[in-house]
Biotite code that builds the C-alpha atoms (Angstrom):
import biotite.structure as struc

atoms = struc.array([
    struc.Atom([-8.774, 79.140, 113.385], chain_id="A", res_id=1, res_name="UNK", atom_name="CA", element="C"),
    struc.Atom([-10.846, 76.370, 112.361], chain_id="A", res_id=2, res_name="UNK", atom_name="CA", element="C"),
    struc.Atom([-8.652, 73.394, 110.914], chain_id="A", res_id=3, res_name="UNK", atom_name="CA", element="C"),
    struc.Atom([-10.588, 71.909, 107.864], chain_id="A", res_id=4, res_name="UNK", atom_name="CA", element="C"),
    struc.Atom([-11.555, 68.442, 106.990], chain_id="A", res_id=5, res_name="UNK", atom_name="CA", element="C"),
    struc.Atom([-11.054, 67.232, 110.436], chain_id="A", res_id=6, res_name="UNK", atom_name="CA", element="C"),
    struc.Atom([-14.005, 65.826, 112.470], chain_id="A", res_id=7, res_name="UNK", atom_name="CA", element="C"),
    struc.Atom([-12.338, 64.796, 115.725], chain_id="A", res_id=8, res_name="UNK", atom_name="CA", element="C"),
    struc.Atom([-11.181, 68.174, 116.825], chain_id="A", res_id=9, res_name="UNK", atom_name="CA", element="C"),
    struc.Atom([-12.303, 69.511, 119.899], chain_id="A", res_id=10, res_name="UNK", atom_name="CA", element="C"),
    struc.Atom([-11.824, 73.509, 120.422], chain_id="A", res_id=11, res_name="UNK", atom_name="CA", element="C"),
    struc.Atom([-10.859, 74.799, 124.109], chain_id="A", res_id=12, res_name="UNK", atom_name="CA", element="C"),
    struc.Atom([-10.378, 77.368, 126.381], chain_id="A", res_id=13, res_name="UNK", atom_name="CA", element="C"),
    struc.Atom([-9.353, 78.607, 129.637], chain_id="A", res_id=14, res_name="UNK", atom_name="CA", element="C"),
    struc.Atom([-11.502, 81.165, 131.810], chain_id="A", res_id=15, res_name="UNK", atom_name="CA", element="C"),
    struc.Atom([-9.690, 83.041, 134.174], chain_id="A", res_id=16, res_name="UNK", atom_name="CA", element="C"),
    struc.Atom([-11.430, 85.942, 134.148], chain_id="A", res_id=17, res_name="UNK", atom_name="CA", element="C"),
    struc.Atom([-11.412, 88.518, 135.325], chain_id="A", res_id=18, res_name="UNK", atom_name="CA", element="C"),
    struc.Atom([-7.882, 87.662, 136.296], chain_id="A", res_id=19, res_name="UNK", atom_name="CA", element="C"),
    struc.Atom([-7.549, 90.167, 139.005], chain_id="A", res_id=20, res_name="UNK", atom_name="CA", element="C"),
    struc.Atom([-10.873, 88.420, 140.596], chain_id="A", res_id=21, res_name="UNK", atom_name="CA", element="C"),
    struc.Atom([-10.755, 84.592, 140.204], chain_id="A", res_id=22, res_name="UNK", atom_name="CA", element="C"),
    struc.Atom([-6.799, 85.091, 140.873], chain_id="A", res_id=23, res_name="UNK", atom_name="CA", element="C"),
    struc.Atom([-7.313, 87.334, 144.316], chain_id="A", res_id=24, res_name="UNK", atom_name="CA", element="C"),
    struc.Atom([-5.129, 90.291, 143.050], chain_id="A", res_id=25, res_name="UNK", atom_name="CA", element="C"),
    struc.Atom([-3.926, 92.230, 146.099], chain_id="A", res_id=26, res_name="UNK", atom_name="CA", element="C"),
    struc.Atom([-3.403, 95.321, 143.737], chain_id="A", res_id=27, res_name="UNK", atom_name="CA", element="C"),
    struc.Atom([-7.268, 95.245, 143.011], chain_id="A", res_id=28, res_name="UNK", atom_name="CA", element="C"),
    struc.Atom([-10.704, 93.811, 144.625], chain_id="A", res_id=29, res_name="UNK", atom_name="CA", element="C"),
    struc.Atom([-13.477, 93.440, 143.721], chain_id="A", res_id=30, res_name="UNK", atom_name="CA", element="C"),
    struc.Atom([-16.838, 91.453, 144.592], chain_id="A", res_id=31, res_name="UNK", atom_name="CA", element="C"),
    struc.Atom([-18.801, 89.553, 142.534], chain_id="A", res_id=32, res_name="UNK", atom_name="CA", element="C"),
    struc.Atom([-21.531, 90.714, 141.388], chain_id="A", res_id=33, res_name="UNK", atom_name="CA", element="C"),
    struc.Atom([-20.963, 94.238, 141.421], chain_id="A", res_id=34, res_name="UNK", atom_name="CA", element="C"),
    struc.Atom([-21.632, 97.098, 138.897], chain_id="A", res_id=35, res_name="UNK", atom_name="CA", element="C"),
    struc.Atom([-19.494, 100.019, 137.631], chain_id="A", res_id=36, res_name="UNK", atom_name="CA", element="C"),
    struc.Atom([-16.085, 98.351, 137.443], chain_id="A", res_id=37, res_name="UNK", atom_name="CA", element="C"),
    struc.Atom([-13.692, 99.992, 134.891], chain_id="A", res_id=38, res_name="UNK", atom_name="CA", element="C"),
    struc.Atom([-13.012, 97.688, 131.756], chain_id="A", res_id=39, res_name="UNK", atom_name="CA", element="C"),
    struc.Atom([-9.803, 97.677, 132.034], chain_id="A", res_id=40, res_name="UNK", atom_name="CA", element="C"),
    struc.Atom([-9.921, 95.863, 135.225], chain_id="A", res_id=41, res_name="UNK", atom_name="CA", element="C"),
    struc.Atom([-12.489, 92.807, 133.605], chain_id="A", res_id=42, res_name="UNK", atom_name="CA", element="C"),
    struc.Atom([-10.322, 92.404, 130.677], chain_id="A", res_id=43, res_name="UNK", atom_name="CA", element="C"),
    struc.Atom([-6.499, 92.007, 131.117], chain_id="A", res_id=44, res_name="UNK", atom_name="CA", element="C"),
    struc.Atom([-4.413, 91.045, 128.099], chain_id="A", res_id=45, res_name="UNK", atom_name="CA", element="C"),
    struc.Atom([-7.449, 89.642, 126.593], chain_id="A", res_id=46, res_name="UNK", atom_name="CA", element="C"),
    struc.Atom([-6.758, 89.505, 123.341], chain_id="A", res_id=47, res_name="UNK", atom_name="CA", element="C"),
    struc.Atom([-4.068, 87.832, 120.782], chain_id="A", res_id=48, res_name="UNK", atom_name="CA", element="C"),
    struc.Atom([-1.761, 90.590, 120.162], chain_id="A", res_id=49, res_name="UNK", atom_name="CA", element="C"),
    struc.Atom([1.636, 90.609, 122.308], chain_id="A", res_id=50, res_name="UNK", atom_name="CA", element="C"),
    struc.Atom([1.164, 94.606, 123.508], chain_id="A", res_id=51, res_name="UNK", atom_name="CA", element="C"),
    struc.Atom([-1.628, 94.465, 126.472], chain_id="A", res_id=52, res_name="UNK", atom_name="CA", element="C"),
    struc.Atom([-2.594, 98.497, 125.343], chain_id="A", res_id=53, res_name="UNK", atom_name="CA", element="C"),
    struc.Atom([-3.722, 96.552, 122.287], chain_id="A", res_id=54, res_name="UNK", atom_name="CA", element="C"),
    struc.Atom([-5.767, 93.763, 123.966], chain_id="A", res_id=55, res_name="UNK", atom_name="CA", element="C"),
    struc.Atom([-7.322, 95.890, 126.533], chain_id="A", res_id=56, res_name="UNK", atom_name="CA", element="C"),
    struc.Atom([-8.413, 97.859, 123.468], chain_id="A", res_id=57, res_name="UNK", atom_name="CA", element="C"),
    struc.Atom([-9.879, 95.427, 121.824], chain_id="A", res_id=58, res_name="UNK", atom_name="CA", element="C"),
    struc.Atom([-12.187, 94.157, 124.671], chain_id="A", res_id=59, res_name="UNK", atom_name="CA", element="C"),
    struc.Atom([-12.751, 97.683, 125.859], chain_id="A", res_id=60, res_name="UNK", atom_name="CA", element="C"),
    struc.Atom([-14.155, 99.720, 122.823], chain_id="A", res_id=61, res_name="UNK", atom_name="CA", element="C"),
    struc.Atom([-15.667, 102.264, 124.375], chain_id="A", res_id=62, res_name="UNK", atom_name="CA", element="C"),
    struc.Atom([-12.648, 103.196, 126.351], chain_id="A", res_id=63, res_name="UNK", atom_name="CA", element="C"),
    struc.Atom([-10.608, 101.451, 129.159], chain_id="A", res_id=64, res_name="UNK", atom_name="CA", element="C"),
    struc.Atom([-12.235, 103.500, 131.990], chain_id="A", res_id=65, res_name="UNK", atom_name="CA", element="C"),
    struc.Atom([-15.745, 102.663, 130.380], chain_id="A", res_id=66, res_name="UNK", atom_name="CA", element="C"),
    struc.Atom([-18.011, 101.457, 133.313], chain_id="A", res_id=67, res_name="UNK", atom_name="CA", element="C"),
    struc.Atom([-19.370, 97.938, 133.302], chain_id="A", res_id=68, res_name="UNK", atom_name="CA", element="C"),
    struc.Atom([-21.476, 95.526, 135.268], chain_id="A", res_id=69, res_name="UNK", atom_name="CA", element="C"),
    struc.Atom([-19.137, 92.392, 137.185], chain_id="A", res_id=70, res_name="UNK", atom_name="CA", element="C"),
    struc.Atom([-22.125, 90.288, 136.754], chain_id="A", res_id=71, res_name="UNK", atom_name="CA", element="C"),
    struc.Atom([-23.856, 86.828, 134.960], chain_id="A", res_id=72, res_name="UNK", atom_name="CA", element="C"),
    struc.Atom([-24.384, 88.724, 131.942], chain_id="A", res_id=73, res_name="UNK", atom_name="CA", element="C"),
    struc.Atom([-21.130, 89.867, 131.252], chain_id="A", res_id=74, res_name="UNK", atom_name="CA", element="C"),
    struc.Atom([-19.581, 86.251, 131.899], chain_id="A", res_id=75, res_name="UNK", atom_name="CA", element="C"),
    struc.Atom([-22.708, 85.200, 129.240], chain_id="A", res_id=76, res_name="UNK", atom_name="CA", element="C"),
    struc.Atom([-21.571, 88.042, 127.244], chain_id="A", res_id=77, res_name="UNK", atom_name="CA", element="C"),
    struc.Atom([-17.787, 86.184, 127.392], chain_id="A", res_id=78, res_name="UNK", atom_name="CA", element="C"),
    struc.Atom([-19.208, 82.933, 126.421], chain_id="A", res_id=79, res_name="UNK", atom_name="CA", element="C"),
    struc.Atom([-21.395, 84.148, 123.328], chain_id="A", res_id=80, res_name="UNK", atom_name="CA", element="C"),
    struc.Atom([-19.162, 86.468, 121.584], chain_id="A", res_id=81, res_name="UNK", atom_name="CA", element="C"),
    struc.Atom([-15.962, 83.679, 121.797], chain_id="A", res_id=82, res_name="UNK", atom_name="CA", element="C"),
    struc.Atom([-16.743, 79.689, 122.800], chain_id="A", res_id=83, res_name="UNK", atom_name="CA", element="C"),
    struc.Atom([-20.534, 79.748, 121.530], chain_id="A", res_id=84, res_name="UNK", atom_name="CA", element="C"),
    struc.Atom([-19.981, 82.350, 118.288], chain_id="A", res_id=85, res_name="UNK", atom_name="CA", element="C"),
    struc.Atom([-17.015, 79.743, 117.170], chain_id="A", res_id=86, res_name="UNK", atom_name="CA", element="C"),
    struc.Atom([-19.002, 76.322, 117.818], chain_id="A", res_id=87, res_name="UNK", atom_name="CA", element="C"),
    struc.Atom([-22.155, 77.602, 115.688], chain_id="A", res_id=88, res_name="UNK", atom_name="CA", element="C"),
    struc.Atom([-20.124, 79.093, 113.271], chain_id="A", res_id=89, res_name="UNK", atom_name="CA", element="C"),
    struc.Atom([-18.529, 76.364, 112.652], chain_id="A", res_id=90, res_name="UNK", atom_name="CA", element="C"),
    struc.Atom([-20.313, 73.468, 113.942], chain_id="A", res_id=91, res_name="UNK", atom_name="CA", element="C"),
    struc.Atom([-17.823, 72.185, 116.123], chain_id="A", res_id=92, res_name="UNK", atom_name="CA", element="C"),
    struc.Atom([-17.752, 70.979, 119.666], chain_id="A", res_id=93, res_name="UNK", atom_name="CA", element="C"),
    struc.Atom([-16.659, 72.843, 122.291], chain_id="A", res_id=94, res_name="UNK", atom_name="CA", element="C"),
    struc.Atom([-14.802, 72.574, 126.116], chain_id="A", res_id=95, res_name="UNK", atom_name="CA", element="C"),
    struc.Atom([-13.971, 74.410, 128.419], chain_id="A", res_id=96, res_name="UNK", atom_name="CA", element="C"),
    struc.Atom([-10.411, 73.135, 129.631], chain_id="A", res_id=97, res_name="UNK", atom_name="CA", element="C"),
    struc.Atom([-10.610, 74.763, 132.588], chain_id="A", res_id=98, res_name="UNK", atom_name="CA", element="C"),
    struc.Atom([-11.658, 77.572, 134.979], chain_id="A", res_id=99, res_name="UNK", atom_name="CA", element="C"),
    struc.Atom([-11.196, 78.146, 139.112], chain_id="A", res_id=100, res_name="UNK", atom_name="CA", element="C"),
    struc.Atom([-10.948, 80.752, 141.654], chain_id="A", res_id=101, res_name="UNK", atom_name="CA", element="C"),
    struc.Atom([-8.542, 81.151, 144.250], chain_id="A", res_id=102, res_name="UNK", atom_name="CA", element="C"),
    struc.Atom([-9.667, 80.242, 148.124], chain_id="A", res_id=103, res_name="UNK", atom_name="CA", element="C"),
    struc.Atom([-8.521, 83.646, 148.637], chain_id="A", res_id=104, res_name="UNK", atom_name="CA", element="C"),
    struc.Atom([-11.486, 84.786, 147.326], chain_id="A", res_id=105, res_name="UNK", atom_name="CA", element="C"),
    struc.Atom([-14.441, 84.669, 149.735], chain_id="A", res_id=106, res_name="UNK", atom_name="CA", element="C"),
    struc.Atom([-17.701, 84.160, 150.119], chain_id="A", res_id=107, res_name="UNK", atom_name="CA", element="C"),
    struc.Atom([-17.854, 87.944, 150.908], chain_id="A", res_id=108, res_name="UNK", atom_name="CA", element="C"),
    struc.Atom([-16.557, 88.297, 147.766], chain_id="A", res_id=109, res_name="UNK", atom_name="CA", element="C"),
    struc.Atom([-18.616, 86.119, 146.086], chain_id="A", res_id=110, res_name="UNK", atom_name="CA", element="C"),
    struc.Atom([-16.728, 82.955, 145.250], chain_id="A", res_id=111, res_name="UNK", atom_name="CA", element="C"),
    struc.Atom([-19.543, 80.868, 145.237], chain_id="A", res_id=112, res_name="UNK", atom_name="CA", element="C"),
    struc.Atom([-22.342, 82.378, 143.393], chain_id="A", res_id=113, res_name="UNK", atom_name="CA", element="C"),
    struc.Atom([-19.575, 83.213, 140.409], chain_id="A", res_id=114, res_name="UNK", atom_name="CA", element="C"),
    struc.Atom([-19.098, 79.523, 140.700], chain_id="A", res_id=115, res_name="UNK", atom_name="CA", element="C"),
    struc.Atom([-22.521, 78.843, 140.405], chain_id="A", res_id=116, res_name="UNK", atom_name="CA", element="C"),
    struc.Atom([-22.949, 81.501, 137.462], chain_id="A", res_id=117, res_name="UNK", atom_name="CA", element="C"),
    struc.Atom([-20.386, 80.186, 135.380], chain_id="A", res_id=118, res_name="UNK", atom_name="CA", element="C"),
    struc.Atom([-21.475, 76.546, 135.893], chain_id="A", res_id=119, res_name="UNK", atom_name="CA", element="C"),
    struc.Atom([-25.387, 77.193, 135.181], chain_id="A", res_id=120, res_name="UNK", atom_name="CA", element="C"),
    struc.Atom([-24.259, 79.477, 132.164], chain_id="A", res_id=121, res_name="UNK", atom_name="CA", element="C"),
    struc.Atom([-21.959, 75.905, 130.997], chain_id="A", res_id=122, res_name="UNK", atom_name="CA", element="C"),
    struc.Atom([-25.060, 74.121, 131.712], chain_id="A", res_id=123, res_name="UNK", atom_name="CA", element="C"),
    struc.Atom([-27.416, 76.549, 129.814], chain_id="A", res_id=124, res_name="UNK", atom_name="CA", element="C"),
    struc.Atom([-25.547, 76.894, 126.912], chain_id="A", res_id=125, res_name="UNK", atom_name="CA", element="C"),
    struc.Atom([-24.134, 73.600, 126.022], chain_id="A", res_id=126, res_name="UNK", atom_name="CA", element="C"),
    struc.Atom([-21.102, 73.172, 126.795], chain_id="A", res_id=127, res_name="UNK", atom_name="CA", element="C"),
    struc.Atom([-18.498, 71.070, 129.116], chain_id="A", res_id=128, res_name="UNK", atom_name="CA", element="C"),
    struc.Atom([-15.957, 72.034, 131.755], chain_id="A", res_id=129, res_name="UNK", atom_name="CA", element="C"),
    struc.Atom([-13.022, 70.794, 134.268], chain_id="A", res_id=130, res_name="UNK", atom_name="CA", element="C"),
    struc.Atom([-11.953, 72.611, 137.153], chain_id="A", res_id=131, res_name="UNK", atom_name="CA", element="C"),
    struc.Atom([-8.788, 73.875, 137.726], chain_id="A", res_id=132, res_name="UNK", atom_name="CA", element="C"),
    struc.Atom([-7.118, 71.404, 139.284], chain_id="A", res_id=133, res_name="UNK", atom_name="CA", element="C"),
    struc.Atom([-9.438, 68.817, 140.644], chain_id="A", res_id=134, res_name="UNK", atom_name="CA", element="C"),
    struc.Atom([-6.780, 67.637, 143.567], chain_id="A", res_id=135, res_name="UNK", atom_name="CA", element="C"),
    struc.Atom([-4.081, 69.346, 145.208], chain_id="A", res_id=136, res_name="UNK", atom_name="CA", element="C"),
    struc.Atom([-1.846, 68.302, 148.117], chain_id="A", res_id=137, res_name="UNK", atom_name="CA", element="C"),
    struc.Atom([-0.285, 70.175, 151.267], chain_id="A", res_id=138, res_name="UNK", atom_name="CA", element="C"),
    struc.Atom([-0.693, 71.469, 155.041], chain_id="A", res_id=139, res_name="UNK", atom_name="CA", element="C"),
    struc.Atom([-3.474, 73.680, 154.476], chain_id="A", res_id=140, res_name="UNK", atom_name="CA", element="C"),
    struc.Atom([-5.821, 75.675, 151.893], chain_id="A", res_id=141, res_name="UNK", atom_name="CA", element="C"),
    struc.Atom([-3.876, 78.753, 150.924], chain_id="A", res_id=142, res_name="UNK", atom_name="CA", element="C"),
    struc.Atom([-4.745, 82.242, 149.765], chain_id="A", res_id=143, res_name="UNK", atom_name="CA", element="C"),
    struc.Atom([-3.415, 81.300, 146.353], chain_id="A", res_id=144, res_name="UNK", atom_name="CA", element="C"),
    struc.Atom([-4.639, 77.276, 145.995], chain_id="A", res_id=145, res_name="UNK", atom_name="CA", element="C"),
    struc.Atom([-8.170, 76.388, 143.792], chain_id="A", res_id=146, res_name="UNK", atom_name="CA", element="C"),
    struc.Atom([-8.349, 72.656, 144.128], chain_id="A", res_id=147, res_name="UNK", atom_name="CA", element="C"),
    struc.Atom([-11.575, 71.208, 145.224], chain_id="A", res_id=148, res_name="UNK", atom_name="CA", element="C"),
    struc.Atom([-10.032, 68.469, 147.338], chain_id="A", res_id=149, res_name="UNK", atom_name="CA", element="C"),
    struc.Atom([-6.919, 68.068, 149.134], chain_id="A", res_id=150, res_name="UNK", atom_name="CA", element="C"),
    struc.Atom([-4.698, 65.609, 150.490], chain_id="A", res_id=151, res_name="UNK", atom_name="CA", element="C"),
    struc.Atom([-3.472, 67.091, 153.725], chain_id="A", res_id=152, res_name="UNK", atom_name="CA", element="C"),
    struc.Atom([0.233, 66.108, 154.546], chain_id="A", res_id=153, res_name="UNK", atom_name="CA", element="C"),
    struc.Atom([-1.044, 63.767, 157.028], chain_id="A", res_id=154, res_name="UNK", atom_name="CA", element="C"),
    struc.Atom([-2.868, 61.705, 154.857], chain_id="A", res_id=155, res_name="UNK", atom_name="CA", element="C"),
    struc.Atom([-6.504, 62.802, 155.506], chain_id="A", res_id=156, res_name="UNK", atom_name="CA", element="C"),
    struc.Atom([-8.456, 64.225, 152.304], chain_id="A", res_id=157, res_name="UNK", atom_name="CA", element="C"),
    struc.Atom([-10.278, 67.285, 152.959], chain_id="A", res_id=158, res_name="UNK", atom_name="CA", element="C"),
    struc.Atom([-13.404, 69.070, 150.000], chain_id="A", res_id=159, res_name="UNK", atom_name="CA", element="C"),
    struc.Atom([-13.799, 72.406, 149.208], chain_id="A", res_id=160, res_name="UNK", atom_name="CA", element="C"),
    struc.Atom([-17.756, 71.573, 150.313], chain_id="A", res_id=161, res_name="UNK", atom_name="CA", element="C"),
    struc.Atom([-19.117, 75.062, 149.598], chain_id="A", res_id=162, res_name="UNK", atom_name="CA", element="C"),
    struc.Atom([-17.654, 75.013, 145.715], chain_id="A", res_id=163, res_name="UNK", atom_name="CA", element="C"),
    struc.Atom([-18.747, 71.940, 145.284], chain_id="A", res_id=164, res_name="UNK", atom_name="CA", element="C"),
    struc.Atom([-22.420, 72.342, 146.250], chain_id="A", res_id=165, res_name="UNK", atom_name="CA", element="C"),
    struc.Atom([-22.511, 75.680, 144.040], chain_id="A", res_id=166, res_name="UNK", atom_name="CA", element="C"),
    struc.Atom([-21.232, 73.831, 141.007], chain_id="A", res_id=167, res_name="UNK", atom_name="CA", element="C"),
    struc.Atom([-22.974, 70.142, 141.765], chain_id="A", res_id=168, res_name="UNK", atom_name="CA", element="C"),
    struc.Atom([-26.958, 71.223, 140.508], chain_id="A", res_id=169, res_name="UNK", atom_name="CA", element="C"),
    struc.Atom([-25.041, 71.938, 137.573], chain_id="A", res_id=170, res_name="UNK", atom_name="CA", element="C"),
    struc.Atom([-23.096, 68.790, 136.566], chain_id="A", res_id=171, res_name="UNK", atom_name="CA", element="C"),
    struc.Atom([-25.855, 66.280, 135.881], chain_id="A", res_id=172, res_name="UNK", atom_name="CA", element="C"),
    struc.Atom([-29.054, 66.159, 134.304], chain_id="A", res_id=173, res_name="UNK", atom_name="CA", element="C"),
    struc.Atom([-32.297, 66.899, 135.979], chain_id="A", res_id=174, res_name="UNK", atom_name="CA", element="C"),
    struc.Atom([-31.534, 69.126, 139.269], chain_id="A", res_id=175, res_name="UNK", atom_name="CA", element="C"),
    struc.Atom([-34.322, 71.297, 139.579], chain_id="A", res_id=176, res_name="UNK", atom_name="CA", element="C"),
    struc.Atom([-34.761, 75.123, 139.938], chain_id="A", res_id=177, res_name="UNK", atom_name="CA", element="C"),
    struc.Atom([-35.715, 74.957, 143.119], chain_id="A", res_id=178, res_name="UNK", atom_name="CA", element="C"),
    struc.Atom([-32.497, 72.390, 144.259], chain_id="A", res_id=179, res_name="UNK", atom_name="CA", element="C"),
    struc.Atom([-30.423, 74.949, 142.416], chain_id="A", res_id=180, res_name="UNK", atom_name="CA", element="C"),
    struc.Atom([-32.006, 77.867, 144.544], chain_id="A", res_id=181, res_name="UNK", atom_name="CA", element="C"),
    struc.Atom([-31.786, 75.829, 147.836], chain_id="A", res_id=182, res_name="UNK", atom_name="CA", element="C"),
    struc.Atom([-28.345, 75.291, 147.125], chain_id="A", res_id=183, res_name="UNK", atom_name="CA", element="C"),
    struc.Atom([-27.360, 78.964, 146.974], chain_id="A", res_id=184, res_name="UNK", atom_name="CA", element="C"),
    struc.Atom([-29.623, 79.564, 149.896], chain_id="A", res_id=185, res_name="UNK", atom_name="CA", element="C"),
    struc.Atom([-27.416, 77.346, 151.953], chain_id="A", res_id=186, res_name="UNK", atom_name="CA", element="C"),
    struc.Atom([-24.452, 79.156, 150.859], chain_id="A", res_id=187, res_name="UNK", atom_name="CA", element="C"),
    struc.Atom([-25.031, 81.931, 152.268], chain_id="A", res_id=188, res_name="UNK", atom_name="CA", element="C"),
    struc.Atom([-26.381, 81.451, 155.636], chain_id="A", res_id=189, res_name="UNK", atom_name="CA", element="C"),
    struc.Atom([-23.423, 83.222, 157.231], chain_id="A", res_id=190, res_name="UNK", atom_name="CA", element="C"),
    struc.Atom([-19.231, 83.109, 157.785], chain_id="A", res_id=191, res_name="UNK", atom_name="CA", element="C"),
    struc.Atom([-19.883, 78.758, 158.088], chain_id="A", res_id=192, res_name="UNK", atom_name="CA", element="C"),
    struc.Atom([-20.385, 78.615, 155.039], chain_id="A", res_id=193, res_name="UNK", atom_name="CA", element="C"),
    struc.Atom([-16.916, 80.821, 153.650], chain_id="A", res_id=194, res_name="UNK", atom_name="CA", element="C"),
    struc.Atom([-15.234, 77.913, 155.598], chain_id="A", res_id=195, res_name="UNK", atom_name="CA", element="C"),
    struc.Atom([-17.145, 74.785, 154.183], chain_id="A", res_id=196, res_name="UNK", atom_name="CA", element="C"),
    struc.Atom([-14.364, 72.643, 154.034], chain_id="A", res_id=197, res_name="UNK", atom_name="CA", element="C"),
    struc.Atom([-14.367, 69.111, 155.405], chain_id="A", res_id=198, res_name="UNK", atom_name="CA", element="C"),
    struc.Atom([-11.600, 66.539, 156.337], chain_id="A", res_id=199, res_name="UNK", atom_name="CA", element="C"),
    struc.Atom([-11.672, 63.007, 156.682], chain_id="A", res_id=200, res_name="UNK", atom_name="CA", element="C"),
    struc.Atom([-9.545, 59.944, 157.202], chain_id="A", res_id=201, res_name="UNK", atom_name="CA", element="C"),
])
């Protein structure tokens, strides 16, 4: 819904999808990117009705079981058919209030380049984003945690390095293609780089 006569609205949303992905469901994994996943399993409770049958329904037309591709262009696919139809409907701004993915997930599993997908695809089409949540606190990173910096219990801070560098070419103007391709390059030069994080007084 679009509220009328108001020009200092700004329309949001939260990405969390797929849920049993950025969330590191035990019940279900999956890698990123990867093709033939089921529909059901990209799009949980995705739409506004309160019975999930209905919502999976909805986002799965040709069937729940329907094969799909995990991939850049179904996250653009998210983006275009919800945020960006709305905002050039309408003509309003939009933001994205906020998006993450567990630690849990690995670089295996592709953490990082579905950081860097979602952030290029921000960049690309126009619109702005906070991660989910910036700082957290605590004795270590754990399976369940997303913050990109930490303040350990004994007072040093420590940075999710590895996020940050697959998310950074994207959060300023004028990074190049080729710093963007260096930077995912660097990500995955082996098991170092699942465990990029850094401490410091």
């Amino acid at each position: 819904m679009v509220l009328p006569y108001s020009d200092n609205v700004i329309y949001t949303w939260d990405y969390f999808e797929p849920d049993k992905y950025v969330g590191g469901s035990s019940s279900l994994v999956y890698d990123y990117p990867q093709a033939n996943v089921e529909c059901k399993n990209l799009y949980d409770d995705c739409g506004p009705s309160t019975s999930a049958a209905l919502d999976t329904a909805m986002c799965c037309p040709e069937g729940n079981s329907a094969l799909m591709d995990f991939d850049k262009n179904k996250l653009r696919a998210d983006f275009e058919s919800w945020a960006i139809a709305l905002r050039d409907a309408a003509k309003v701004p939009i933001f994205m209030n906020q998006w993450s993915v567990v630690h849990g997930v690995t670089a295996d599993n592709g953490r990082f380049d579905y950081i860097e997908d979602v952030a290029s695809l921000a960049a690309e089409l126009g619109f702005g984003w906070a991660w989910f949540p910036w700082r957290g606190s605590g004795d270590e990173w754990s399976f369940g945690s997303q913050e990109l910096a930490i303040l350990f219990s004994n007072g040093t801070m420590g940075y999710d390095q590895a996020a940050i560098a697959a998310m950074a070419p994207y959060m300023g103007q004028g990074s190049s293609n080729h710093e963007r391709g260096a930077s995912r390059s660097r990500r995955n030069q082996g098991p170092a780089a699942e465990s990029s994080y850094r401490a410091e007084a």
